[in-house]
MARLUM-458917 format. One record per atom (N, C-alpha, C, O, CB): residue in one letter; z, x, y; residue number from 1. Coordinates in nm, 4 decimals, always signed. Atoms other than C-alpha are relative to their C-alpha. Glycine has a CB too. Example, Ala and Ser with C-alpha at 12.3 -4.5 7.8 and 13.67 -1.06 7.14 Angstrom:
2
@residu:a, zz:+0.0000, xx:+0.0890, yy:-0.1190, num:1
@residu:a, zz:+0.7800, xx:+1.2300, yy:-0.4500, num:1
@residu:a, zz:+0.0000, xx:+0.0900, yy:+0.1200, num:1
@residu:a, zz:+0.0665, xx:+0.1936, yy:+0.1181, num:1
@residu:a, zz:+0.1246, xx:-0.0992, yy:+0.0027, num:1
@residu:s, zz:-0.0060, xx:-0.0820, yy:-0.1190, num:2
@residu:s, zz:+0.7140, xx:+1.3670, yy:-0.1060, num:2
@residu:s, zz:+0.0730, xx:-0.0770, yy:+0.1090, num:2
@residu:s, zz:+0.0899, xx:-0.0261, yy:+0.2198, num:2
@residu:s, zz:-0.1415, xx:+0.0414, yy:+0.0462, num:2
# end
This chain:
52
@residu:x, zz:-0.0650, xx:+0.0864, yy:+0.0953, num:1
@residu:x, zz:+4.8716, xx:-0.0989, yy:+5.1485, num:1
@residu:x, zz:+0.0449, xx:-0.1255, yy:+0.0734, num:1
@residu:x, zz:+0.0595, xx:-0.1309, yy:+0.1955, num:1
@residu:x, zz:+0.1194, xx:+0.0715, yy:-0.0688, num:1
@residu:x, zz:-0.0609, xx:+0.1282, yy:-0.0937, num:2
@residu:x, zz:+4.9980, xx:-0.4527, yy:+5.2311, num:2
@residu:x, zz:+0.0467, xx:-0.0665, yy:-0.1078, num:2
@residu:x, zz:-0.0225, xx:-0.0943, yy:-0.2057, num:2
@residu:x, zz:-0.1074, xx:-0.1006, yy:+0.1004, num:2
@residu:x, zz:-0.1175, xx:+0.1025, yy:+0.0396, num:3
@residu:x, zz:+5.2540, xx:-0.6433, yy:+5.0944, num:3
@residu:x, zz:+0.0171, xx:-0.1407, yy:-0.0073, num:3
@residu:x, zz:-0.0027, xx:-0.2107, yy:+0.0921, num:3
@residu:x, zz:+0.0857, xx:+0.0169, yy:+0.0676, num:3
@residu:x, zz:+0.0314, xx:+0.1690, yy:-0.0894, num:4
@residu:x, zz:+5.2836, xx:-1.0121, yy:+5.0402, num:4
@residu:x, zz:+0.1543, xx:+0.0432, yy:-0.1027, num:4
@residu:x, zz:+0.1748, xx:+0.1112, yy:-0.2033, num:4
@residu:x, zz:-0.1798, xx:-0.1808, yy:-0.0376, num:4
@residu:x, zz:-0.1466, xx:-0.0371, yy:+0.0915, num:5
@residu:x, zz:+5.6786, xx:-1.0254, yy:+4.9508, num:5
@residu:x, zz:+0.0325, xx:-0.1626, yy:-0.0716, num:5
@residu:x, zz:-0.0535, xx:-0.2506, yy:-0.0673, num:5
@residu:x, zz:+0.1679, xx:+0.0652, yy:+0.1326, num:5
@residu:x, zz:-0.0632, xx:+0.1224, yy:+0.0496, num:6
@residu:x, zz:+5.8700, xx:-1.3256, yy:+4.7843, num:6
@residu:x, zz:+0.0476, xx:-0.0278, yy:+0.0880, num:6
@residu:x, zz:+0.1015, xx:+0.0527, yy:+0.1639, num:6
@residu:x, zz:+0.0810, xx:-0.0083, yy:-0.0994, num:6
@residu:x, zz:-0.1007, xx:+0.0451, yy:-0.1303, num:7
@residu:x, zz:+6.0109, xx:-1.5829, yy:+5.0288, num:7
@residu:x, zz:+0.0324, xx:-0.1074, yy:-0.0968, num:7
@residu:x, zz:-0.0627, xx:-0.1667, yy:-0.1476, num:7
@residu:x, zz:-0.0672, xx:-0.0490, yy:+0.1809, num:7
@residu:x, zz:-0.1068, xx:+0.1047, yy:+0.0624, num:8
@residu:x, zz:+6.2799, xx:-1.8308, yy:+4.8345, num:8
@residu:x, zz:-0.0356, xx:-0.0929, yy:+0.0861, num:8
@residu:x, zz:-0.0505, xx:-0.0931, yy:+0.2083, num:8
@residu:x, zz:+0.1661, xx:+0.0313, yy:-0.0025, num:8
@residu:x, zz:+0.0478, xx:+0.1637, yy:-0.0153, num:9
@residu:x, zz:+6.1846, xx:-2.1717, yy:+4.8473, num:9
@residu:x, zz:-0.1558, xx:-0.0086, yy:+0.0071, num:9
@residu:x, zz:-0.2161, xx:-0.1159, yy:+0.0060, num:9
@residu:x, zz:+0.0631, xx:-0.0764, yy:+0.1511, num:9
@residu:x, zz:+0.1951, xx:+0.0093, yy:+0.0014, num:10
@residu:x, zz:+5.7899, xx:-2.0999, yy:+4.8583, num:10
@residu:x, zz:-0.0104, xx:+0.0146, yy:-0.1264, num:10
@residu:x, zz:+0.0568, xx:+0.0971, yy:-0.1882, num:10
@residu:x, zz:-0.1122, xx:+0.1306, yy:+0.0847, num:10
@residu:x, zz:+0.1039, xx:-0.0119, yy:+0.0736, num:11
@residu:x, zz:+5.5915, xx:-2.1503, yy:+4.6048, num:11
@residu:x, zz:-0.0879, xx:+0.1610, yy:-0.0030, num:11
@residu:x, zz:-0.1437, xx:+0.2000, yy:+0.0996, num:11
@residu:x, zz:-0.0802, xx:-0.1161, yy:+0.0513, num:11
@residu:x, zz:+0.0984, xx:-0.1292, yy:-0.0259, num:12
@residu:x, zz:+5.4021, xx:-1.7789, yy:+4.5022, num:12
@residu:x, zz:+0.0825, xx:+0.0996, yy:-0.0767, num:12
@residu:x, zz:+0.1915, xx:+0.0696, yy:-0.1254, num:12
@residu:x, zz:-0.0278, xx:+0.0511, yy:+0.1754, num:12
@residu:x, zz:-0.0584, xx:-0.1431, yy:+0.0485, num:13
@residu:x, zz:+5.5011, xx:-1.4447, yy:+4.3696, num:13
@residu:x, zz:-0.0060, xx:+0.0892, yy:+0.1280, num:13
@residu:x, zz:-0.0721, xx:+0.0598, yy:+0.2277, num:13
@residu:x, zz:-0.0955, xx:+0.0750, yy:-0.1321, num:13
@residu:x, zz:+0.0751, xx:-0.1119, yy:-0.0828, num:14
@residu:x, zz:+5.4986, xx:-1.1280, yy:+4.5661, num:14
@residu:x, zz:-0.0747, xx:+0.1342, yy:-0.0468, num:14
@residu:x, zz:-0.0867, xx:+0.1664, yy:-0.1650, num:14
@residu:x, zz:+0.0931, xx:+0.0475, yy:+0.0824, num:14
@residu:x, zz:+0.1091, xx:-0.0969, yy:+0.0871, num:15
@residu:x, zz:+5.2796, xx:-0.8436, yy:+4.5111, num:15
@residu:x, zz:-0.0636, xx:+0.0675, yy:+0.1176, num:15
@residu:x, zz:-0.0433, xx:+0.0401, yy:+0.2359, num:15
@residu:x, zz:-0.1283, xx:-0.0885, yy:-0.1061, num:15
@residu:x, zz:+0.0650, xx:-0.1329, yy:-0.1045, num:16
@residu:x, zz:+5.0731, xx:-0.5534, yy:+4.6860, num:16
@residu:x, zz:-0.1493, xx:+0.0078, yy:-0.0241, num:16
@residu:x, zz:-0.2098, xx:-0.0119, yy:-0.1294, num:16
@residu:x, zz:+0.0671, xx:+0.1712, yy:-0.0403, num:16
@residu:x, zz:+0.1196, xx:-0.0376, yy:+0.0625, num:17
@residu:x, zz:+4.7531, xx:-0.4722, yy:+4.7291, num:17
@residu:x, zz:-0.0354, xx:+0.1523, yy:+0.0953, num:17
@residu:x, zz:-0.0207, xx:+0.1670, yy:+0.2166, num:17
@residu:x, zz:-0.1251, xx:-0.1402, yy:+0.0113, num:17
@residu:x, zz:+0.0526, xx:-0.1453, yy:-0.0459, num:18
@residu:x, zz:+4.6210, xx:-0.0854, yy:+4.7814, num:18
@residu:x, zz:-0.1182, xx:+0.0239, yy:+0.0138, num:18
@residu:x, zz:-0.1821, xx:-0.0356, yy:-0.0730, num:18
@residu:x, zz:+0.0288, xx:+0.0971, yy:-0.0742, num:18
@residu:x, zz:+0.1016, xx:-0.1382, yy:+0.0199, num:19
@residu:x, zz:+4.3493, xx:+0.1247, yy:+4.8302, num:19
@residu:x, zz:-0.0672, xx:+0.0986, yy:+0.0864, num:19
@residu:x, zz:-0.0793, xx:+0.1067, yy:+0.2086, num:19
@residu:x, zz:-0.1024, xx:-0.0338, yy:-0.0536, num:19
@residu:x, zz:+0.0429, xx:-0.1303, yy:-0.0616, num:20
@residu:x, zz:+4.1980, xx:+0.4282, yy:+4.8772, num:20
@residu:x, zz:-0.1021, xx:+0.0841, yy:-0.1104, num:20
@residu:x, zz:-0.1459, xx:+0.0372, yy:-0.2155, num:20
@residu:x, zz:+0.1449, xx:+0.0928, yy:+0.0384, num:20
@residu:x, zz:+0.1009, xx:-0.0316, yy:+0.1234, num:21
@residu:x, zz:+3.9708, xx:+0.6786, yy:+4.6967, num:21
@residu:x, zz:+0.0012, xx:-0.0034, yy:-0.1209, num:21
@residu:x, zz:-0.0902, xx:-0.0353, yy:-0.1970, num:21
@residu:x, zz:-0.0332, xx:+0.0918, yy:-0.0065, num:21
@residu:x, zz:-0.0847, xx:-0.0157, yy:+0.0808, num:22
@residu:x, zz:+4.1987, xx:+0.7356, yy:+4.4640, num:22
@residu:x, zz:-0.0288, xx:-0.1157, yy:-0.1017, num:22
@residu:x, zz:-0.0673, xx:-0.0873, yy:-0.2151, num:22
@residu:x, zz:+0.1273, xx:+0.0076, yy:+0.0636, num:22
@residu:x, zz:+0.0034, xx:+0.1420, yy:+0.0792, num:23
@residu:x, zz:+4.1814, xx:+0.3704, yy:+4.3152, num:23
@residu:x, zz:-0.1670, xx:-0.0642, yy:+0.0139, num:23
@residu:x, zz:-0.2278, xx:-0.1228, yy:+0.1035, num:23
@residu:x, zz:+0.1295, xx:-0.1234, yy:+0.0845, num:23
@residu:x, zz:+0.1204, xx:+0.0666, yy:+0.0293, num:24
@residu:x, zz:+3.8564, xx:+0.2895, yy:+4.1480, num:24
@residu:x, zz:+0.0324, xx:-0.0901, yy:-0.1331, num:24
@residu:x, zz:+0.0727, xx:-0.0533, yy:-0.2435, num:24
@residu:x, zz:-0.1220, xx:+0.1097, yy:-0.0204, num:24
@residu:x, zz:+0.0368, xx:+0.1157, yy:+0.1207, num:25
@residu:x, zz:+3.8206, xx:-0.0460, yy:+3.9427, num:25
@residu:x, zz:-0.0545, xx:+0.0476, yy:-0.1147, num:25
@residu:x, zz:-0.1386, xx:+0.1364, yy:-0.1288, num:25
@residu:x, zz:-0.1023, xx:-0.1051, yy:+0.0404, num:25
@residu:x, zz:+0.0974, xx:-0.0494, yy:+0.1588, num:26
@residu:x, zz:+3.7157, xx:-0.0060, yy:+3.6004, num:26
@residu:x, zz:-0.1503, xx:-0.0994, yy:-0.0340, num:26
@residu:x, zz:-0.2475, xx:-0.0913, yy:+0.0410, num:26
@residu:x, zz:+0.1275, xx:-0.0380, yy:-0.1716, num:26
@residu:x, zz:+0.1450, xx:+0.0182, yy:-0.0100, num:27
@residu:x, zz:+3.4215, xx:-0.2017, yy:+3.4711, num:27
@residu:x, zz:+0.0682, xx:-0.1879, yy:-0.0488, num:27
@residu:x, zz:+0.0158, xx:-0.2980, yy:-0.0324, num:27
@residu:x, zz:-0.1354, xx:+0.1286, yy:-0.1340, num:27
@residu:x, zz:-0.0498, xx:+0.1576, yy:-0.0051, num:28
@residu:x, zz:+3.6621, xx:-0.5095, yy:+3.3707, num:28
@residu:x, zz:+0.0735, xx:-0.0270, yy:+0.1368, num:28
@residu:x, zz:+0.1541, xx:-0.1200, yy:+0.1327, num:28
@residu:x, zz:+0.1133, xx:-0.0375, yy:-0.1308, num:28
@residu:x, zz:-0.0704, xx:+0.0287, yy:-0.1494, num:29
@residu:x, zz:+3.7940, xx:-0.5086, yy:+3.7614, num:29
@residu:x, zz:+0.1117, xx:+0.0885, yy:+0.0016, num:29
@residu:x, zz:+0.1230, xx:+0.1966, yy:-0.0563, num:29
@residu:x, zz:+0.0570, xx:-0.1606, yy:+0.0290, num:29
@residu:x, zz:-0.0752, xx:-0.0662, yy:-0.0869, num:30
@residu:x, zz:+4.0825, xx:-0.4284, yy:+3.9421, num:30
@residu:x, zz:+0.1813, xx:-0.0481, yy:-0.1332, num:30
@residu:x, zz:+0.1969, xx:-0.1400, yy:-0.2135, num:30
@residu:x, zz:-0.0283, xx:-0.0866, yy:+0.2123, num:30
@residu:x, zz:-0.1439, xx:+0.0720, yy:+0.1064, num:31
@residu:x, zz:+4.4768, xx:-0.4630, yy:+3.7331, num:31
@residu:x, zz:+0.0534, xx:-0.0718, yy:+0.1008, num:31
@residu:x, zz:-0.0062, xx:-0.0520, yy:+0.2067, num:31
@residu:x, zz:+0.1397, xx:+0.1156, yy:-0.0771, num:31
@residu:x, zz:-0.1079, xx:+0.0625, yy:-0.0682, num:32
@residu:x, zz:+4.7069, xx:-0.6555, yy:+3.9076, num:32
@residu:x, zz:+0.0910, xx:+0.0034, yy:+0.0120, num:32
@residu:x, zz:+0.1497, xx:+0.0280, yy:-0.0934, num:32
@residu:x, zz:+0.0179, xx:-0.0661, yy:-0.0030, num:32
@residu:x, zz:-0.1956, xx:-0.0272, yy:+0.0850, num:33
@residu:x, zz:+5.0737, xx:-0.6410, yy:+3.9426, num:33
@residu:x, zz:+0.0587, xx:-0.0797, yy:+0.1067, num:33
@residu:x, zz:+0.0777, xx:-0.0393, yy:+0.2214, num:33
@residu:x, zz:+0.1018, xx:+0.2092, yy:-0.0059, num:33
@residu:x, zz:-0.1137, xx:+0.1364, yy:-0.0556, num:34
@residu:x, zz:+5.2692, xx:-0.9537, yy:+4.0673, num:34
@residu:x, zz:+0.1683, xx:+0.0061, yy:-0.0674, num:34
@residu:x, zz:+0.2181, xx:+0.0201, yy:-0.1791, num:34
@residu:x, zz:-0.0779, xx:-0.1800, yy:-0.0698, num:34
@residu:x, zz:-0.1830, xx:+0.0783, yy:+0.1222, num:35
@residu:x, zz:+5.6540, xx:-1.0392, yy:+3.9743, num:35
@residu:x, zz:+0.0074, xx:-0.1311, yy:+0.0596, num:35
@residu:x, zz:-0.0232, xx:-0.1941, yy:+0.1609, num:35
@residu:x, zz:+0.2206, xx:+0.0953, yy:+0.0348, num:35
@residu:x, zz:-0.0140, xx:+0.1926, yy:-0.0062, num:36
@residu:x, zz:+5.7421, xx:-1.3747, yy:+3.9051, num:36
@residu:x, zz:+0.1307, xx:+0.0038, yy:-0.0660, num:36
@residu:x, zz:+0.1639, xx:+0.0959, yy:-0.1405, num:36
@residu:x, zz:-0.1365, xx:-0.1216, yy:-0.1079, num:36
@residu:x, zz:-0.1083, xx:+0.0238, yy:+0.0313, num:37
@residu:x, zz:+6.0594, xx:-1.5014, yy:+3.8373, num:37
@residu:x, zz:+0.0177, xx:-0.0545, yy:-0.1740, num:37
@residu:x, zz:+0.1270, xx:-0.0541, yy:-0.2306, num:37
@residu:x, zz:+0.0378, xx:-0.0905, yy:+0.1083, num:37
@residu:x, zz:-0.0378, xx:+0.0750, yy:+0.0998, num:38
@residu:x, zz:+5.9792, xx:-1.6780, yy:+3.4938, num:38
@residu:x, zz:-0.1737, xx:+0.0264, yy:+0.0110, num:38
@residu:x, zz:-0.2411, xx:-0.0311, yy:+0.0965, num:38
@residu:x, zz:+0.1050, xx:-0.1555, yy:+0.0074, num:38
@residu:x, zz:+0.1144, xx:-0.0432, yy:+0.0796, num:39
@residu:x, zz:+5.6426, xx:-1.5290, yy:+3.3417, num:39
@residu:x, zz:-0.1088, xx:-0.0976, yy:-0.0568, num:39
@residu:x, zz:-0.2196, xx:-0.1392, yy:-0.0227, num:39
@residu:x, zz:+0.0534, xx:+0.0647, yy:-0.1070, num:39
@residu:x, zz:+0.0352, xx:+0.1421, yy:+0.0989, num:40
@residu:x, zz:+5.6081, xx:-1.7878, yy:+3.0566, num:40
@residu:x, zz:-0.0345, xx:-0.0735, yy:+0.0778, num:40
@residu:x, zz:-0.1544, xx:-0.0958, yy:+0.0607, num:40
@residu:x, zz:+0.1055, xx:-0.0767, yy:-0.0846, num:40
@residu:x, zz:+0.0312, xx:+0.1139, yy:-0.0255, num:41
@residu:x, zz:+5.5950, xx:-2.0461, yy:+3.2667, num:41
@residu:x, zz:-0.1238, xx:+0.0465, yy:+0.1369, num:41
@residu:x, zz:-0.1860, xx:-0.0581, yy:+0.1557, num:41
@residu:x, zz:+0.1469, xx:-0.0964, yy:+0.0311, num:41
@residu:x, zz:+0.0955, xx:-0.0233, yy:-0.0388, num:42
@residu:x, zz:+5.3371, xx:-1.9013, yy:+3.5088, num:42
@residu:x, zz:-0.1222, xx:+0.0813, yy:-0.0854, num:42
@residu:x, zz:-0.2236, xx:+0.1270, yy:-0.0327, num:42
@residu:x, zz:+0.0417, xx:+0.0443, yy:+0.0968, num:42
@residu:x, zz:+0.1199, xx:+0.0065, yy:+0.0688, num:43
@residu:x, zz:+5.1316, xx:-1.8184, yy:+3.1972, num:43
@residu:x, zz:-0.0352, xx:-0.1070, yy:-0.0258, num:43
@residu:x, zz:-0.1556, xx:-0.1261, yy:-0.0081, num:43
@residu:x, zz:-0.0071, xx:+0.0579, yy:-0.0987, num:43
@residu:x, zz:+0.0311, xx:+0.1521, yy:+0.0437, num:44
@residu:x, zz:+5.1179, xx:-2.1524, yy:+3.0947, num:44
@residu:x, zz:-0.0596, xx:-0.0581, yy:+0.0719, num:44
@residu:x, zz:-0.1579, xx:-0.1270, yy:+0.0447, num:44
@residu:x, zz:+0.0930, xx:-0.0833, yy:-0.0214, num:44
@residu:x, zz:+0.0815, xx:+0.0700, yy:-0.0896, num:45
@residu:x, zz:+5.0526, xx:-2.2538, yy:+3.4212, num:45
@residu:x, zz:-0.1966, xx:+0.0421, yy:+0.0614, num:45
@residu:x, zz:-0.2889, xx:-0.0246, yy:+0.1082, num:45
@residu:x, zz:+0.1071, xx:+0.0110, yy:+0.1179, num:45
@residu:x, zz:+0.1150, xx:-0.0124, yy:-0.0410, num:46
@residu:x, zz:+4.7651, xx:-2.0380, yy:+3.4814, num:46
@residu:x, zz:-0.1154, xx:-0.0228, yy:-0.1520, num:46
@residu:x, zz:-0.2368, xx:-0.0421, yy:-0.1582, num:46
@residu:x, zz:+0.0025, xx:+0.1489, yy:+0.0820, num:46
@residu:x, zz:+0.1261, xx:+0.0137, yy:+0.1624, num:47
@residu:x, zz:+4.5992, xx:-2.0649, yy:+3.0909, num:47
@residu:x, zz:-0.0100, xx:-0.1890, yy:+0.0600, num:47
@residu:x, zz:-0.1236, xx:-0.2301, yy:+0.0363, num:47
@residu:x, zz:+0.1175, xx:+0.0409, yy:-0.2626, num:47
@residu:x, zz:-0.0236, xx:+0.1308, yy:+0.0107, num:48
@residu:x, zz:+4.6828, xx:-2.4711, yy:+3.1921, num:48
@residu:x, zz:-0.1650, xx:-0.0681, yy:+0.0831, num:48
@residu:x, zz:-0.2280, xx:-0.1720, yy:+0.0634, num:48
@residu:x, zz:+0.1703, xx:-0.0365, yy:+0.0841, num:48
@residu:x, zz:+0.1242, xx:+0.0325, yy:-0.1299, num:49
@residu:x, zz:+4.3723, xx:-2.4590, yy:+3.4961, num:49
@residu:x, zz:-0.1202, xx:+0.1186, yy:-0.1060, num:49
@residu:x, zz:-0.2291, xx:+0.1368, yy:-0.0516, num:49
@residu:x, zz:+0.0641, xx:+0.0852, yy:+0.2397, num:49
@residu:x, zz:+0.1180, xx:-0.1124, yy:+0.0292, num:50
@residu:x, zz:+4.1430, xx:-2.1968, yy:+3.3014, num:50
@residu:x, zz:-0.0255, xx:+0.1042, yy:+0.0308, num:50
@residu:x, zz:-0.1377, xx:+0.1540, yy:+0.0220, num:50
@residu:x, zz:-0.0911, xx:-0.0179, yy:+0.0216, num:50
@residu:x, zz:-0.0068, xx:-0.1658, yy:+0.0527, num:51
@residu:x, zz:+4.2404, xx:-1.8639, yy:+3.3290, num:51
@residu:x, zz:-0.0175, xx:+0.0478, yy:-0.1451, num:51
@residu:x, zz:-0.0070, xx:-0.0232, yy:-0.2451, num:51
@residu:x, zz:+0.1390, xx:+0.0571, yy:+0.0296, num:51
@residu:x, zz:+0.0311, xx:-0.0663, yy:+0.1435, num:52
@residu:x, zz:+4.1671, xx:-1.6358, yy:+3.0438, num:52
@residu:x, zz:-0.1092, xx:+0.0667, yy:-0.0072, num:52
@residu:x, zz:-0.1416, xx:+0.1210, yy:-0.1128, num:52
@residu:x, zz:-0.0116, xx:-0.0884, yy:-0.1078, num:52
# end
C-alpha cells in the first residue's frame, strides 16, 4: 500500500493506492478514493478540463 497524505498549503488531496490478489479492477477500471476538503468545488474543477 502507499500513501500520498494531505500536506496544508499544497495543492492535492490525499489518498492510497493498494494491491494485491485480492483487488481486481472491474471492466470499467479501478474505484478511487481521495478526500478533499470541498468536493463541489473539485467536481467542478475536474468536469471544468474534461473529466466525465
Amino acid at each position: 500500500m502507499a500513501l500520498f497524505p494531505f500536506i496544508d498549503g499544497v495543492k492535492g488531496c490525499a489518498s492510497a493506492l493498494a494491491g494485491s490478489e485480492s483487488y481486481i479492477p472491474s471492466q470499467d477500471g479501478a474505484p478511487l478514493y481521495l478526500t478533499v476538503n470541498d468536493i463541489a468545488r473539485v467536481m467542478l474543477d475536474a468536469l471544468s478540463v474534461g473529466a466525465g
